[in-house]
MARMARDO-921801 format. One record per residue (C-alpha): residue number from 0; x, y, z. Coordinates in Angstrom, 3 decimals, m for minus. Layout:
<rs>
<r NUM,<X,Y,Z>>;
...
</rs>
This chain:
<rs>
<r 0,<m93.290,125.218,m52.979>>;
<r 1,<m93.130,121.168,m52.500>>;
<r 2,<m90.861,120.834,m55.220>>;
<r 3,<m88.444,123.036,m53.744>>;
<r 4,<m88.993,120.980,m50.315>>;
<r 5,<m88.306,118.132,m51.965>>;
<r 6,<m85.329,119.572,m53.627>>;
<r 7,<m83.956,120.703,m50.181>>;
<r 8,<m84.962,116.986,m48.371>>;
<r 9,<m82.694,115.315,m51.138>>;
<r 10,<m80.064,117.759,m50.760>>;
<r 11,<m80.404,117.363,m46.293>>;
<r 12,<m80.403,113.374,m46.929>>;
<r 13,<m77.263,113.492,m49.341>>;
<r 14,<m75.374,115.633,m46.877>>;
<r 15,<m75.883,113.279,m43.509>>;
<r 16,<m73.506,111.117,m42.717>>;
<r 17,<m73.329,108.973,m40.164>>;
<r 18,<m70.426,107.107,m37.798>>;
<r 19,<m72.117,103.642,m36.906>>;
<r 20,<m75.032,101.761,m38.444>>;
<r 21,<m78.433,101.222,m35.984>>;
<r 22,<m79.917,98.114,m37.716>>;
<r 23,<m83.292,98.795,m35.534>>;
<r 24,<m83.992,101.548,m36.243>>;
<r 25,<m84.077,100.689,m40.087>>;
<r 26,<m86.201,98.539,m39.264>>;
<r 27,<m88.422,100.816,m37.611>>;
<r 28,<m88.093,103.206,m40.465>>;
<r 29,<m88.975,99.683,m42.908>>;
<r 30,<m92.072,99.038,m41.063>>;
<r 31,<m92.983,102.535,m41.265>>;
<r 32,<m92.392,102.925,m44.767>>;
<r 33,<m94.327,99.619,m46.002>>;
<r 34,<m97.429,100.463,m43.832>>;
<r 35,<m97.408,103.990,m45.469>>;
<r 36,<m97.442,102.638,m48.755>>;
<r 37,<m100.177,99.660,m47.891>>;
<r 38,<m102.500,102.273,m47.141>>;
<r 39,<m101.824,104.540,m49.975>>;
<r 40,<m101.999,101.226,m52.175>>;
<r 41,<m105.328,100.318,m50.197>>;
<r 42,<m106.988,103.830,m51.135>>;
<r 43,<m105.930,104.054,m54.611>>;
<r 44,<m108.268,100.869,m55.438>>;
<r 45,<m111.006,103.407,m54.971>>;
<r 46,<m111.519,105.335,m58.659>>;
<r 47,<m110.388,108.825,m58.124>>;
<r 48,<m113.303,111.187,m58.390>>;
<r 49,<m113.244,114.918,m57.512>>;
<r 50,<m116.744,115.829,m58.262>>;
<r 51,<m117.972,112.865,m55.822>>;
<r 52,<m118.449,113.884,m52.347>>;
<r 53,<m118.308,110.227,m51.134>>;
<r 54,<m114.385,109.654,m52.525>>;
<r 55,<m114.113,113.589,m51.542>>;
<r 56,<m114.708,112.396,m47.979>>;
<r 57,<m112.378,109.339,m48.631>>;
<r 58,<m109.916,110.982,m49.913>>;
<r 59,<m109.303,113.157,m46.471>>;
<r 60,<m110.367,110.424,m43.976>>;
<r 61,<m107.305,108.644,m45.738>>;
<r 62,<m104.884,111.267,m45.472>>;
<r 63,<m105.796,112.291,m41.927>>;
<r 64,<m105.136,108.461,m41.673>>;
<r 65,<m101.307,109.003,m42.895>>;
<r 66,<m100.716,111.966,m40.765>>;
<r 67,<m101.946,110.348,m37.791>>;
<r 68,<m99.899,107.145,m38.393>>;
<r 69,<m97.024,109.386,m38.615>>;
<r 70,<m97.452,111.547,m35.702>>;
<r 71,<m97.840,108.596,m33.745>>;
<r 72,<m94.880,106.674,m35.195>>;
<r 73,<m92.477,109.914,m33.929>>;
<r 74,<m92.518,108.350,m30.399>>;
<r 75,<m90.784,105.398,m31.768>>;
<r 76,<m87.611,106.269,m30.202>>;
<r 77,<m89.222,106.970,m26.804>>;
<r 78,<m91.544,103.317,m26.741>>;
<r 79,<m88.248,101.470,m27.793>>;
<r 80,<m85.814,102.620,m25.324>>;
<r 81,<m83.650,103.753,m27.940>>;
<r 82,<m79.900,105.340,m27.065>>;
<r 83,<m79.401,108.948,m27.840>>;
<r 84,<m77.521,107.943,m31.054>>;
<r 85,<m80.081,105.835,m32.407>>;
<r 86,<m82.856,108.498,m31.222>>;
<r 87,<m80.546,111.363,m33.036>>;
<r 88,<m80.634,108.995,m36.336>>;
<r 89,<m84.216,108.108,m36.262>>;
<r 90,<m85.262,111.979,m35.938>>;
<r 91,<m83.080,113.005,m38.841>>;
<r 92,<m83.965,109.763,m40.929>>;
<r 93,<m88.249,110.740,m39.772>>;
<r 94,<m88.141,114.506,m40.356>>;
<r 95,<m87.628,114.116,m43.968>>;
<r 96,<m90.502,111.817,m44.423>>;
<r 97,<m92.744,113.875,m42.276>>;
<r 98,<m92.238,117.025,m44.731>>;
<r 99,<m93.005,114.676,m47.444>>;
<r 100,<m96.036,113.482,m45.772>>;
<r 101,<m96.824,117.304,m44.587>>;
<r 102,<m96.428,119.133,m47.697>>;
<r 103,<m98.218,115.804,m49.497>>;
<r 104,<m101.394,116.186,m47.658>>;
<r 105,<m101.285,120.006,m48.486>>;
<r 106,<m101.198,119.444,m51.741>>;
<r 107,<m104.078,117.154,m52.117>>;
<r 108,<m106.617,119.826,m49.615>>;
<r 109,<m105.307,122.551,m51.649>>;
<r 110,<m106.078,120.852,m55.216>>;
<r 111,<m109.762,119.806,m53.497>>;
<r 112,<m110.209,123.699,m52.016>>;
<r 113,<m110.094,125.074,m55.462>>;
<r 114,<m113.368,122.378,m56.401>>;
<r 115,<m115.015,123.294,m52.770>>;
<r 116,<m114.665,126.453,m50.738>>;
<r 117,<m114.396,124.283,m47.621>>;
<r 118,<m116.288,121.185,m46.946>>;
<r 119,<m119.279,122.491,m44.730>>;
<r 120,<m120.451,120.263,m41.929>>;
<r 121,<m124.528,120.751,m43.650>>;
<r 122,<m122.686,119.265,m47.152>>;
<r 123,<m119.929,116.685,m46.075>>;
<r 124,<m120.542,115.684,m42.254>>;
<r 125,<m118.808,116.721,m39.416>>;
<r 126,<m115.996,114.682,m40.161>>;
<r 127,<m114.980,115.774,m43.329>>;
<r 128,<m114.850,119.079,m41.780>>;
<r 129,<m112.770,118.154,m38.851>>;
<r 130,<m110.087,115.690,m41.234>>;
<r 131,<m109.944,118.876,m43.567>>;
<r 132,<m109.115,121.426,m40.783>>;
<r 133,<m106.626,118.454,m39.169>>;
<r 134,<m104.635,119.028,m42.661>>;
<r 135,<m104.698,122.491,m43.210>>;
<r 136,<m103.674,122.245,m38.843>>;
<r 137,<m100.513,120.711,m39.615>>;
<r 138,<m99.579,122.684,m43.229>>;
<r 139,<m96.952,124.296,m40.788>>;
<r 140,<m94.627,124.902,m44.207>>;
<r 141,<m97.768,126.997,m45.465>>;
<r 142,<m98.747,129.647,m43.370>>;
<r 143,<m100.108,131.754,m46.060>>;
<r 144,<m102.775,128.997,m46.859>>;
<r 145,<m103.668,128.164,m43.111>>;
<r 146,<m103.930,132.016,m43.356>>;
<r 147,<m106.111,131.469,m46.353>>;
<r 148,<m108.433,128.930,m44.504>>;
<r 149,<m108.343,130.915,m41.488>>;
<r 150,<m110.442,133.637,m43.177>>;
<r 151,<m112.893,131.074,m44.408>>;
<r 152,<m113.439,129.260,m41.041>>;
<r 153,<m114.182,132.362,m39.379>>;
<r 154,<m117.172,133.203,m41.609>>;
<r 155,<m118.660,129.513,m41.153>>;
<r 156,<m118.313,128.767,m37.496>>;
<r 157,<m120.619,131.159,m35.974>>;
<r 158,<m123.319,129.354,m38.393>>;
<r 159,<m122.437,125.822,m37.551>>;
<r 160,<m121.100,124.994,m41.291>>;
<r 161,<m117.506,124.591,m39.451>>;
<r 162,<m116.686,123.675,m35.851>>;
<r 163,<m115.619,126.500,m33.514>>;
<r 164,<m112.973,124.976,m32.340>>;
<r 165,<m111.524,124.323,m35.689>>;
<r 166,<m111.128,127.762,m35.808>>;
<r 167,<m109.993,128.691,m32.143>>;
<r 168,<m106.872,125.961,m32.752>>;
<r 169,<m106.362,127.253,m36.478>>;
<r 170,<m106.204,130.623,m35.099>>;
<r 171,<m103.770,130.338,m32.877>>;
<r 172,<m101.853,128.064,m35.035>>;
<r 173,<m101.453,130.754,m37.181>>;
<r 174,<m100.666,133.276,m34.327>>;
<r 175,<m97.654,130.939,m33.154>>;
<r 176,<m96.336,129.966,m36.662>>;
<r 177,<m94.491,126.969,m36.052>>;
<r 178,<m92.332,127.134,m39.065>>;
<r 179,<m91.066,130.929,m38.645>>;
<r 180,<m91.181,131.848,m35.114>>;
<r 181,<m90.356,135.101,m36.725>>;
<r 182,<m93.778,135.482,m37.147>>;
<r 183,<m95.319,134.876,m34.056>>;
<r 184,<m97.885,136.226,m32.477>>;
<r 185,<m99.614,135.792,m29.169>>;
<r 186,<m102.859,133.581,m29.315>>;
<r 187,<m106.071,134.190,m28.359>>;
<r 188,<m106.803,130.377,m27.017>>;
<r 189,<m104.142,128.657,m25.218>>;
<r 190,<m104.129,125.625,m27.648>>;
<r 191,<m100.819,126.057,m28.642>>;
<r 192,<m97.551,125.196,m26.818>>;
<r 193,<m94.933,122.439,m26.092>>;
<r 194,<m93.764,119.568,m23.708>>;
<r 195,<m91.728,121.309,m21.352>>;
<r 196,<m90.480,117.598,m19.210>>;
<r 197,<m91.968,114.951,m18.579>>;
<r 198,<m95.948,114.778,m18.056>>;
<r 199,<m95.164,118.720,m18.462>>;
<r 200,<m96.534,121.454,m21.033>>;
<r 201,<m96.985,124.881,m21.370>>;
<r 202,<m99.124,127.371,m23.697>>;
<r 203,<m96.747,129.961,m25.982>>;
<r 204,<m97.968,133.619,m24.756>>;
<r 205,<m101.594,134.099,m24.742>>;
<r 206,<m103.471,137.790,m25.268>>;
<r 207,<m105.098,138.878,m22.322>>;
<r 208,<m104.498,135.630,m20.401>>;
<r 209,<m107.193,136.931,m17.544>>;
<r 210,<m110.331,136.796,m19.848>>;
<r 211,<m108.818,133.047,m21.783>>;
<r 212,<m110.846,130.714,m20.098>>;
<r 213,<m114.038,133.242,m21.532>>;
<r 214,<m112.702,132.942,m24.980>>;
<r 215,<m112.241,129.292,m24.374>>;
<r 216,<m115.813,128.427,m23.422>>;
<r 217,<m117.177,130.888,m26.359>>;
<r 218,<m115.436,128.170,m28.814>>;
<r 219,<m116.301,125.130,m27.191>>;
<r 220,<m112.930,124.235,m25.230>>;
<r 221,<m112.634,123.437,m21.432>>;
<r 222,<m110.926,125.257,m18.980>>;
<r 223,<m107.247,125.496,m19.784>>;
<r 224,<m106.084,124.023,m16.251>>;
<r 225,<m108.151,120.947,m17.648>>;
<r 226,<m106.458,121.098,m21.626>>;
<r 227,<m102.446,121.270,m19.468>>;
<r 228,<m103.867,118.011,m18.083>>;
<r 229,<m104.348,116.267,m21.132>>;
<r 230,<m100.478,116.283,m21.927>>;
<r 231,<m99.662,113.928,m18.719>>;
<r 232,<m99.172,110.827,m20.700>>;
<r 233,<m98.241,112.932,m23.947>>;
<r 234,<m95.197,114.577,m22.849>>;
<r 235,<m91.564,112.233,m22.756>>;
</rs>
């Protein structure tokens, strides 16, 4: 599957052209670039080890570290004022490297998962479990494995070994399938939507919206008038 991403990233990149040059955004895209390889240089000093639950916990604290860099770095265009051109540039330029990033960090859970059958919160801390769940979160281009993991986190929550709420946001990150809306399917929590305007966002249908705030407190979530709120200062 990430070879054939790849494939179709190189084949996007070769086919965009572009009218005028935006020198500051390169240099966004520069900065970006370097720091992403600093701290993949910065965690390869530490031997690679597998069967050592110390680098295992490493290993995802780093790549959670890369995906949140890169989430964060998307509002580039939006903290440096840039014009619509240089905004449409920097998206197309960013979207390939967050697929590499994406389908990157998939690879390296999926080549742990088949040494560990998840790492349980009594075995690896609480936040192993949470960087783990972060990854297989955003594996958007793999919906059979958040599928996969979905099954798995629904036999360890009710016993601690994984936190409920990792599975109440996997579940309905699974139900809205970002990748093939084809797929979707109402959720069952309310943790899934998008920015609507400014300071503005909305959930993507919910099942029996009446009872959510019951399902919502059975997981460990607030209110959902209270989770809207948190997307004030998210939403451009």
């Amino acid at each position: 599957m990430v070879k054939n991403i790849l494939i179709a990233i190189l084949v996007l990149q070769s086919n965009l052209t572009f009218a005028a040059d935006f020198p500051r955004v390169d240099v966004d895209l520069k900065i970006y670039d370097d720091t992403v390889e600093a701290k993949n240089v910065d965690f390869d000093k530490n031997p690679a080890n597998s069967q050592d639950k110390s680098w295992v916990k490493l290993k995802l604290s780093h790549r959670v570290d890369v995906d949140q860099y890169m989430r964060n770095y998307a509002s580039t265009p939006f903290q440096h004022s840039y014009s619509s051109e240089e905004t449409k540039y920097f998206q197309q330029q960013f979207g390939i490297r967050w697929v590499l990033i994406d389908s990157a960090n998939t690879k390296d859970l999926k080549d742990l998962l088949q040494i560990y059958s998840w790492f349980n919160v009594s075995a690896f801390g609480a936040q192993a479990d949470r960087d783990a769940w972060l990854l297989v979160q955003h594996a958007d281009l793999d919906l059979p494995f958040q599928r996969q993991v979905l099954t798995v986190l629904e036999t360890l929550y009710p016993s601690g070994e994984t936190s409920p709420s990792n599975y109440a946001y996997l579940s309905d990150r699974v139900a809205s399938s970002f990748n093939d809306p084809s797929q979707r399917k109402p959720q069952r929590y309310g943790t899934q939507g998008s920015c609507t305007g400014p300071g503005t966002w909305e959930p993507l249908p919910v099942e029996d919206p009446t009872n959510l705030d019951v399902r919502r407190k059975s997981v460990g979530l607030e209110p959902e008038v209270d989770y809207i709120k948190r997307f004030k200062d998210i939403c451009h």
